[in-house]
C-alpha positions, 0 to 999 in steps of 0.5 A: 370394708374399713372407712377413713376416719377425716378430720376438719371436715366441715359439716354442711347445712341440712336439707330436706329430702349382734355383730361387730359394726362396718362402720368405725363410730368407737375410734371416733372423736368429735369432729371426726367424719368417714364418707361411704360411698353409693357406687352409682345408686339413684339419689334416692338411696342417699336418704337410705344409707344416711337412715343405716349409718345412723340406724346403725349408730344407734343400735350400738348404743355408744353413750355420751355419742351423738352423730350426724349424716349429709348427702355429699357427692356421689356418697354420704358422710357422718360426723361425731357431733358429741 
């Protein structure tokens, strides 16, 4: 599965609550956001999927890069912040 790289997404204020990756983290640019969404999950799995994108953007190690995730709509979106 391919995500759309957006950009001028505007990030909103946070709130409490071995292979190659599916998500597109190396093509990124600062700014740059892709949304995944939760195809009818409870909210609960919000938090879960937020922890496995960036989880996942961790493992791959991308030096110098930096990524954020937020709860939007039915789905999550990541953005490279550095």
């Amino acid at each position: 599965m391919m995500f759309k790289i957006e950009t001028g997404v505007a990030i909103p204020p946070m709130t409490r609550g071995g292979r190659e990756t599916m998500y597109p983290f190396k093509e990124m640019a600062i700014g740059d956001s892709f949304y995944v969404p939760l195809r009818g999950s409870p909210i609960k799995t919000i938090f879960r999927l937020q922890n496995s994108i960036l989880g996942s953007a961790r493992r791959r190690r991308y030096p110098g890069k930096q990524f954020s995730t937020r709860a939007e709509g039915e789905g999550v979106r990541c953005w490279r912040i550095k």
